[in-house]
N, C-alpha and C positions, 0 to 999 in steps of 0.2 A: 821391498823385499830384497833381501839382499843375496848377492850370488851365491851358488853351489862351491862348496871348498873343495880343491883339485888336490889329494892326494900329491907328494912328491916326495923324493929322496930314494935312495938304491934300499933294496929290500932282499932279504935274506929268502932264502927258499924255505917254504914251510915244510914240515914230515908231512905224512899223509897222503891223499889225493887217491887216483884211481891206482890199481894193480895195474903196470903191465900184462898186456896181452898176452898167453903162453902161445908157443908154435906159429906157424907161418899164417897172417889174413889173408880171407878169401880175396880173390884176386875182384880189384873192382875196375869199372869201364873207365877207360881212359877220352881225357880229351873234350872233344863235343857230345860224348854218349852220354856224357855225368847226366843226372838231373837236376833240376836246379838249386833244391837242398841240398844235396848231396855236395855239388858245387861250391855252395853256400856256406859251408860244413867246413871244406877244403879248405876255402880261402882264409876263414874265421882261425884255422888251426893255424898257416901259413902267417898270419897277421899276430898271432899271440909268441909264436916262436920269435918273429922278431924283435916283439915287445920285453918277450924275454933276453935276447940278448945284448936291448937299451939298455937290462937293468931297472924298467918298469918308471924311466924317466927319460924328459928329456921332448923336446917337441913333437915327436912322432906319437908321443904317448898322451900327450896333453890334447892331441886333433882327435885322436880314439877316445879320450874319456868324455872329451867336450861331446863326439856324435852320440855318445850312451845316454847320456843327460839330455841332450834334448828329445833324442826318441822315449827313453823314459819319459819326460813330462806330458810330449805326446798324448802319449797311447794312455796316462793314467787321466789325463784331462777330458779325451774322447771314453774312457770307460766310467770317469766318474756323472756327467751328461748324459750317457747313454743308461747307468745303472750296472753295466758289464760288469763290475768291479766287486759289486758285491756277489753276482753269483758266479763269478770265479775263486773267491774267496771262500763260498761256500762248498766249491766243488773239490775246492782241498782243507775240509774239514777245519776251517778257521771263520765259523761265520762271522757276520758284523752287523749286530743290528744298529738299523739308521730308521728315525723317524721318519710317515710321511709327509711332514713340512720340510725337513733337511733336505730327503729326497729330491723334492719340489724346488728347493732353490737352487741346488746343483745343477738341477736340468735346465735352469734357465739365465738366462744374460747374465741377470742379479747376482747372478753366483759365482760368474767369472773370476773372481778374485779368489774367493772360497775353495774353490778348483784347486786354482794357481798355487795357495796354500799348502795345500795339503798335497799336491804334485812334490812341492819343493821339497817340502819336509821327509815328505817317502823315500827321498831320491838321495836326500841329507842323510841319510839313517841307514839306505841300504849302500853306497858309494862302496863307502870304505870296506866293509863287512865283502861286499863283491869281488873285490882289488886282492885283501886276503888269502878268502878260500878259493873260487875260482880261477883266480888268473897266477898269482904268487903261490897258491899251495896245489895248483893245477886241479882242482875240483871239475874245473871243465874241460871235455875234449871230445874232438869230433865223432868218437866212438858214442858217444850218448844220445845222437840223436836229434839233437835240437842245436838248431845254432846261435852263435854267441848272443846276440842281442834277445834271443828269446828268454834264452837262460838268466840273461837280465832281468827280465819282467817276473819270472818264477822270484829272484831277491827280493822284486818290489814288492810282491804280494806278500810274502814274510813277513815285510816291516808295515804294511799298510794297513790290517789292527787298529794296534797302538797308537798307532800318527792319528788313524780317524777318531779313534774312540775320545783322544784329547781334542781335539777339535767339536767332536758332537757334544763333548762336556761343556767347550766354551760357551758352540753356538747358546746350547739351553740356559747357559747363566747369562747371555748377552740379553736373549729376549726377556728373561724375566725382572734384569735392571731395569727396562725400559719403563717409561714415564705410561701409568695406563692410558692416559688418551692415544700417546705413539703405538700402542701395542696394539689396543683396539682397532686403530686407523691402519693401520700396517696387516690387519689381519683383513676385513673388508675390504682393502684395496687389493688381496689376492685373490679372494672372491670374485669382486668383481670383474678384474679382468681389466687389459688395456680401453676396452667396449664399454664399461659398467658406466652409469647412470652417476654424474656425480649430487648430485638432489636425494637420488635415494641412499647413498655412502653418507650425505651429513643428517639428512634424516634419523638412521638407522643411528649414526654414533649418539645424535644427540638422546635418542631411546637407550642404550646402552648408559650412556652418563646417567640419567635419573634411575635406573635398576644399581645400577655401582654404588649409587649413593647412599641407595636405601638399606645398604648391608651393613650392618654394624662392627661383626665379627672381619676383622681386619684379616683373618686366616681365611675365611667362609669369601671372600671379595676375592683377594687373590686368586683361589680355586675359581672364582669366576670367570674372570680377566682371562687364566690361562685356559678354561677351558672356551671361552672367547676368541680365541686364537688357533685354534683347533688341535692341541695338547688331547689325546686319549685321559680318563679318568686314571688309570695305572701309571704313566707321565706323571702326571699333576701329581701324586703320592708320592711316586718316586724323589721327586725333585724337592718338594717341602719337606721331605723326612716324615709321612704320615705311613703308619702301619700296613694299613689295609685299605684298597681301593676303592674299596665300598665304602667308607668313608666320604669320600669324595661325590661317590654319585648320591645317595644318601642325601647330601647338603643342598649340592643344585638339583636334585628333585625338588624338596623344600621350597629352593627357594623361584621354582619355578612354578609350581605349584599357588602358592602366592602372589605372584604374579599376575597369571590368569585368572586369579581371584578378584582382581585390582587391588588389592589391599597389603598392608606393608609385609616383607617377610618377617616370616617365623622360627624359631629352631634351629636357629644357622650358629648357637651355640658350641663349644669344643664338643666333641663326643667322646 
C-alpha cells in the first residue's frame, strides 16, 4: 500500500470561507478556566495561524498533516470494525449500503487489510480537498465549534461513499471469480467458526459438489454457488444483471425442491 501524498508548495489564499464576526466577542474565560474544547479550539486556531504564516509548507506543516493522517486512519479503521461508520454516514443523510458478509469481514482480523484500504483511500481523496477549503480558504475556525481534527473526520465522511461503494463493487466481483469449490469452502469455514468441526466442513462440501453438478443451467449453478455463500436473492440479481429477484428465488426453490425429492433437478431453465 503505498503512502498518503503530502500536499506541498506555497498556496494562494482562497475567497470565501467564514464572514467575519461583526462587533466586539463575548468575553471568554481566560487561562485555566477555559474548558478543554474550548482549549482545544484555541490551540487548533493558534496552530493554523502559524501554518499560515509557513505559507502551508515546510516542516512544521508536514508533522501537522502527518498527525491528520494517522488520526484519520485511526478512528476510520476503529469505525469501520465497529460499524460506527456507517451509521454516522447515515446520520448525515449519506447512507451506505454494505452487505452482511462485507460487514462480517470488516469486523474481523480477516479484514484487517480491507480496513487499511479503504482507511487509505478515504484519507487520499479527502487530504487535499481539506488543505483547500478548511485550512487555505479558512473554512475552519475556532468559532464553529468543533475542533480541528474533528472537522477532519466531518471531510472523511464526505469522501467515504464513494471510496466504500468502489470497494464493495470489488469485494463482490472478487468472490464471484472465485473457483466454486474456493467459494463454497470459504463460505462454510465462516460458518463454522475457528471451533467448527472439520469432518462435518468436507462432508458438507462434498454434499454441495454432487447438488452443483446436478444443475445444468450454468446461470441456475451460479445463483446457487452464490447464494451458497450467503448472497441475499436481491444480491444474486443484482450482480448477474437479472430483472427481478424473484427470479432467483423461483430457481433455488426448484431446485431445492428436487432435491429433497432425491431425484435430479428440474426447471432450473432461463425464465
Amino acid at each position: 500500500m503505498g503512502q498518503v501524498e503530502r500536499s506541498g508548495g506555497a498556496a494562494r489564499r482562497a475567497p470565501g470561507g467564514l464572514e467575519p464576526q461583526r462587533g466586539r466577542p463575548p468575553a471568554a474565560p481566560a487561562g485555566d478556566d477555559l474548558g478543554p474544547e474550548l482549549r482545544r479550539r484555541r490551540e487548533d486556531a493558534a496552530l493554523v495561524a502559524r501554518l499560515e504564516e509557513l505559507g502551508w509548507r515546510g516542516p512544521e506543516y508536514v508533522i501537522f498533516e502527518d498527525g491528520l493522517v494517522r488520526y484519520g486512519l485511526a478512528v476510520l479503521d476503529r469505525w469501520l470494525r465497529t460499524g460506527q461508520v456507517f451509521r454516522e454516514c447515515r446520520s448525515r443523510l449519506r447512507p451506505v449500503r454494505v452487505a452482511d458478509r462485507a460487514r462480517e469481514r470488516l469486523r474481523t482480523e480477516a479484514g484487517r487489510d480491507d480496513r487499511q484500504q479503504i482507511a487509505h483511500d478515504v484519507v487520499v481523496a479527502a487530504l487535499p480537498r481539506f488543505r483547500r477549503d478548511a485550512l487555505v480558504g479558512r473554512g475552519w475556525s475556532e468559532q464553529l465549534g468543533a475542533a480541528l481534527r474533528t472537522y477532519f473526520v466531518g471531510a472523511l465522511l464526505q469522501d467515504f461513499p464513494n471510496v466504500f461503494r468502489r470497494w464493495h463493487t470489488r469485494f463482490d466481483q472478487d468472490r464471484l471469480a472465485l473457483p466454486t469449490a474456493d467459494r463454497v469452502l470459504a463460505a462454510l469455514a465462516e460458518r463454522a467458526g475457528p471451533d467448527g468441526d472439520p469432518l462435518l466442513t468436507v462432508l458438507a462440501d462434498a454434499e454441495v459438489a454432487r447438488v452443483l453438478e446436478a444443475v445444468g443451467n450454468p446461470q441456475t449453478r451460479q445463483m446457487l454457488e452464490l447464494a451458497m455463500t450467503g448472497m441475499t436473492h436481491r444480491e444474486i440479481a443484482r450482480l448477474l444483471g437479472i430483472a427481478h429477484p424473484q427470479t432467483v428465488t423461483q430457481r433455488i426453490h426448484r431446485l431445492r425442491a428436487a432435491h429433497r425429492r432425491g431425484g435430479p433437478p428440474e426447471g432450473d431453465s432461463d425464465d
